[in-house]
C-alpha positions in Angstrom: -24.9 -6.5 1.9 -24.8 -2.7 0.2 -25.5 -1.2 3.4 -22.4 -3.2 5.2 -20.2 -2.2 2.0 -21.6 1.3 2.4 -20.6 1.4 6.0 -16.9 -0.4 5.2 -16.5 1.9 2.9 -17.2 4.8 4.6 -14.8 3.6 7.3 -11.7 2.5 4.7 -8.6 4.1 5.1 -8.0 5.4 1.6 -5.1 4.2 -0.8 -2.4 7.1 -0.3 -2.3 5.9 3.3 -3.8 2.2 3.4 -1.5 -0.1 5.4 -3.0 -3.5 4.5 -3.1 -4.6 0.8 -5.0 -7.9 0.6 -4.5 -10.1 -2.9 -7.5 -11.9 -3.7 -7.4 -14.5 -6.7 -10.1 -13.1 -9.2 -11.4 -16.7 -9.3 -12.2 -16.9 -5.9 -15.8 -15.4 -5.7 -16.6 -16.3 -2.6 -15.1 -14.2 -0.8 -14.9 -11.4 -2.6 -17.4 -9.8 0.1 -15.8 -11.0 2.6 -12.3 -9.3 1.6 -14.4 -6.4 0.9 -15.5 -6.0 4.8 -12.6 -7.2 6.2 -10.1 -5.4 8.6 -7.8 -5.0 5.3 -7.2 -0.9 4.6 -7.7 -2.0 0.7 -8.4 -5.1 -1.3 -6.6 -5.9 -4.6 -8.5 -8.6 -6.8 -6.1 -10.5 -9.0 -6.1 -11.3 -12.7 -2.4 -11.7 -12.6 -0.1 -14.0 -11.3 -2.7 -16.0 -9.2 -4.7 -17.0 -12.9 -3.9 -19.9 -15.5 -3.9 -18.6 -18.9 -6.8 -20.5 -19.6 -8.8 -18.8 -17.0 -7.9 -15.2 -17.9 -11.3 -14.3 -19.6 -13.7 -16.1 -16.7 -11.2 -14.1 -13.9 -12.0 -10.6 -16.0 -15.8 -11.8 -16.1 -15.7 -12.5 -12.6 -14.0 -9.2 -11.5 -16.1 -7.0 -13.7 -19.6 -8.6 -12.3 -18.8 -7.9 -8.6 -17.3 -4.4 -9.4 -20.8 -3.8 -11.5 -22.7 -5.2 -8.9 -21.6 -2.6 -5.9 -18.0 -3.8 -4.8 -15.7 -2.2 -5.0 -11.7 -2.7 -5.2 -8.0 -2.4 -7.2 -7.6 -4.8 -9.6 -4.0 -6.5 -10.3 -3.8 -6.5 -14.2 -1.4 -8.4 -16.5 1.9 -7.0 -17.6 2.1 -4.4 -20.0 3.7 -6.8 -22.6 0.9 -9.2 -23.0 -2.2 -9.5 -24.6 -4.0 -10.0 -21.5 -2.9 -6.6 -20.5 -5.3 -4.3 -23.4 -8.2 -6.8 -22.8 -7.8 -6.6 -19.1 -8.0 -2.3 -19.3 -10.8 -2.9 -22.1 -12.8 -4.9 -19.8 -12.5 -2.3 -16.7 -13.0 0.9 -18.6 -15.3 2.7 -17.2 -15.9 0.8 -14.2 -17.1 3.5 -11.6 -16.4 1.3 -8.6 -12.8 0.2 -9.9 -10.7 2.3 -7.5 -7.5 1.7 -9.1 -5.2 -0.6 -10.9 -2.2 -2.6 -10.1 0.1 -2.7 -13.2 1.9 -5.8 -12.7 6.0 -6.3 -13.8 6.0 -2.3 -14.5 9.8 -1.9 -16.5 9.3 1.6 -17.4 7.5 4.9 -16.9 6.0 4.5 -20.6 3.6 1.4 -18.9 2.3 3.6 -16.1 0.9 6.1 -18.5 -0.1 3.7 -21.0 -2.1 2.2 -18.6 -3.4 5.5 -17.1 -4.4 7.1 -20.5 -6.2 3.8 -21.4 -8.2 4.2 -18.6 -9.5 7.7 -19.1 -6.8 9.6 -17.5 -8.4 9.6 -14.1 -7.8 6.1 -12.9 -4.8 6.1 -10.4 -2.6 3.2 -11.0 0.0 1.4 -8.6 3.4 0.1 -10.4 4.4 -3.2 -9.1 8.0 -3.3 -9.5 9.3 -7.1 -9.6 12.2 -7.1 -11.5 16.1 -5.4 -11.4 15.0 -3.1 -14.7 11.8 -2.2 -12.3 13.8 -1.8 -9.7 17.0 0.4 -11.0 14.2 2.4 -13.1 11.9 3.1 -9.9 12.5 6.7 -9.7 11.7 7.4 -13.4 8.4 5.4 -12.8 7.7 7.0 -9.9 7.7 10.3 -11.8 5.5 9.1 -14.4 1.7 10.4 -14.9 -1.0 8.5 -13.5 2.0 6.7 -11.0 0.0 7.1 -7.9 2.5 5.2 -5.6 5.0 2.2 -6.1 4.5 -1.7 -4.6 7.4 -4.1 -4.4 7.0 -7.7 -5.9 9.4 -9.0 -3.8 9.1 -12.4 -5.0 8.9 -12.4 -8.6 12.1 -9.9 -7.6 13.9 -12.7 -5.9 13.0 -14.9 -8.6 15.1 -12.3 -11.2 17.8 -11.4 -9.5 18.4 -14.7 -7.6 18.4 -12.7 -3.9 17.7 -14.4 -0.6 14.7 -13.6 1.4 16.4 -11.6 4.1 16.7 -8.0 5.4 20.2 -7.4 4.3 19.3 -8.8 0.0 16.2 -6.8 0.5 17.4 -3.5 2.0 18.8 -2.8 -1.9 15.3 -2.9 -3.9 13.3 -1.4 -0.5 16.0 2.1 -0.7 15.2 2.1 -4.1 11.3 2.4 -3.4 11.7 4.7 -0.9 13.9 7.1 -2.4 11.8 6.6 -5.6 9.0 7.7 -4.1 10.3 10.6 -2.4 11.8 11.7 -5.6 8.2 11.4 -7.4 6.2 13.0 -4.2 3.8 9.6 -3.6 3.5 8.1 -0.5 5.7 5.8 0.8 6.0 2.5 -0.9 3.9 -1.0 -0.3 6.1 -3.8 0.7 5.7 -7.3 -0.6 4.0 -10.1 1.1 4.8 -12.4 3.6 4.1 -16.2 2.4 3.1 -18.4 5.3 0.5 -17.8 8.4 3.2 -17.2 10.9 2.3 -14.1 12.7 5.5 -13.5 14.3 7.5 -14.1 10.9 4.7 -11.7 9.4 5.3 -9.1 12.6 9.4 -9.6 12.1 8.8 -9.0 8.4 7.3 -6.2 8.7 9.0 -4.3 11.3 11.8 -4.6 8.5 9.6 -2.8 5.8 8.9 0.0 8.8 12.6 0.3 9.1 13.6 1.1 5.9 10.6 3.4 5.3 7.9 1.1 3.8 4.2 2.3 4.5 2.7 -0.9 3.5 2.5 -4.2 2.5 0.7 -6.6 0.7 -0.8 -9.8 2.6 -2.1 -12.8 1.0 -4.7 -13.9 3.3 -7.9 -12.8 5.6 -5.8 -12.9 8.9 -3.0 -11.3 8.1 -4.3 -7.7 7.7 -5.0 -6.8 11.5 -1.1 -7.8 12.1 -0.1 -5.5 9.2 -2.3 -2.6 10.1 -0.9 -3.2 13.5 3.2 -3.2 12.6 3.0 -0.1 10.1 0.6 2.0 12.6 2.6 4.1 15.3 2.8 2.6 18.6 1.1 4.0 21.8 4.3 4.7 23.0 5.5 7.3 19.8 2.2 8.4 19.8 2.7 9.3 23.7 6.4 11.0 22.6 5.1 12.7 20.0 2.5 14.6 22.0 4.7 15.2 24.7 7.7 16.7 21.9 5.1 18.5 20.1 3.9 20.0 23.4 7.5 21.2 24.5 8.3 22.7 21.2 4.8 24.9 21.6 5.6 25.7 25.3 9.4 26.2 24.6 7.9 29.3 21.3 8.4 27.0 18.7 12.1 27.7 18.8 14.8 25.6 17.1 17.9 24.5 19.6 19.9 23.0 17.8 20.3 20.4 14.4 18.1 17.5 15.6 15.4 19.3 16.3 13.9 19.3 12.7 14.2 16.0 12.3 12.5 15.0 15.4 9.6 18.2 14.6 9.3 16.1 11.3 9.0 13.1 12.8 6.5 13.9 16.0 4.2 15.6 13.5 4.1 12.6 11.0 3.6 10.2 14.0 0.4 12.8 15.3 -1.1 12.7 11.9 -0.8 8.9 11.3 -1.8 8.2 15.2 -5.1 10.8 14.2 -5.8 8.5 10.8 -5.7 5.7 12.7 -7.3 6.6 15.7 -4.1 5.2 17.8 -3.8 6.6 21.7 -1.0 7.3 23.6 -0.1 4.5 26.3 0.2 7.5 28.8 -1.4 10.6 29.1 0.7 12.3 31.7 0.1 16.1 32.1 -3.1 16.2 31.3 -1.8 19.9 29.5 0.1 17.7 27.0 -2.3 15.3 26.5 -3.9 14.6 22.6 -6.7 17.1 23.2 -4.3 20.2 22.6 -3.5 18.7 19.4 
């Protein structure tokens, strides 16, 4: 098992850029390893949401063996508000293979850095933003030390607010993220899961987080990461118009024409570096001049 966890690891797309987010319950030990090596970009154990109260101190013992026996993952703490939250941060302290933490119901940029300092000042930690306060306050939060880049909790959200679970009720809280996390220089944000093992639904969901500038998304099962990985990764076909743009604008002196042409540079060399991270070809090579080896 550590030399298949070395090897994963060695291969994991890291968290600034990780596509797939997968929530395991901290009570379900059995496939913790499994998670670990899955096609998931990062795993997220879960002492949140997914725990009774009454099980809150056997889902921290649970967590803190695997991490202390050579996994390695985020962890999804309790809210800032609670008792659970301290004894959750107590318990993970020090914790070399903790790789972050995912501060749950974040309300304010005062939490994030709570939460960071508690830590040791070196821990990065992901606010979950699940509520209209979280949401209307996401650029201050994204701004705030130790922030490291911004989730959506899309259904505790719903749950606040009363929203449907459609584009159009979404698109509000999604802007928010993104511009949040323009404004704070992270990455762009992590969307919130899709409930249910419909891969088209899961596809259709996605493509909607893509569109309004989502990076990633959280997925609640084993099969659902390869989908994910699938919809927020560039498609053969960008990658093939992004070589070919990027190939034109060298041939053409690297001049600017006219006003869409440094939105459309920005764009070709943001699909080139994602297509490089995740090792995504172009459908068609063409020229064999522009093809991904001058690049």
């Amino acid at each position: 098992m550590a030399e298949k966890r070395e090897v994963r690891e060695a291969n994991r797309v890291e968290g600034h850029n990780a596509r797939s987010w997968l929530l395991v319950s901290a009570m379900r030990t059995e496939i913790f390893d499994d998670a670990q090596l899955s096609r998931a970009d990062q795993i997220i154990l879960d002492m949140e949401d997914a725990i009774d109260t009454s099980l809150k101190e056997q889902a921290r013992e649970n967590v803190t063996s695997w991490l202390k026996g050579g996994g390695r993952a985020w962890v999804r703490i309790n809210d800032w508000t609670t008792e659970d939250w301290s004894e959750d941060l107590a318990a993970l302290a020090g914790i070399e293979t903790l790789a972050g933490v995912m501060l749950a119901k974040t309300e304010s940029p005062d939490q994030v850095t709570d939460t960071f300092q508690r830590l040791g000042g070196s821990t990065p930690v992901i606010p979950l933003l699940e509520s209209a306060l979280g949401i209307e306050d996401a650029a201050t939060i994204a701004r705030a030390r130790g922030a490291y880049r911004l989730a959506f909790g899309s259904g505790d959200y719903r749950r606040d607010t009363g929203a449907e679970n459609d584009p159009l009720a979404m698109a509000y809280p999604r802007t928010k993220l993104v511009l949040a996390s323009r404004i704070g220089n992270l990455p762009g944000p992590i969307d919130g899961p899709t409930v249910g093992s419909s891969h088209p639904l899961l596809r259709e969901q996605g493509a909607d987080g893509v569109a309004m500038g989502m990076t990633g998304k959280l997925c609640l099962d084993l099969e659902q990461p390869a989908v994910i990985n699938e919809s927020f990764s560039p498609s053969p076909s960008d990658v093939t118009w992004a070589y070919e743009f990027l190939h034109k604008f060298e041939e053409g002196g690297r001049v600017i024409r006219d006003g869409s042409d440094k939105p459309r540079l920005a764009r070709a060399e943001t699909i080139k570096r994602r297509a490089e991270l995740f090792k995504i070809k172009p459908d068609t090579y063409g020229d064999p001049v522009a093809g991904p080896s001058v690049y």
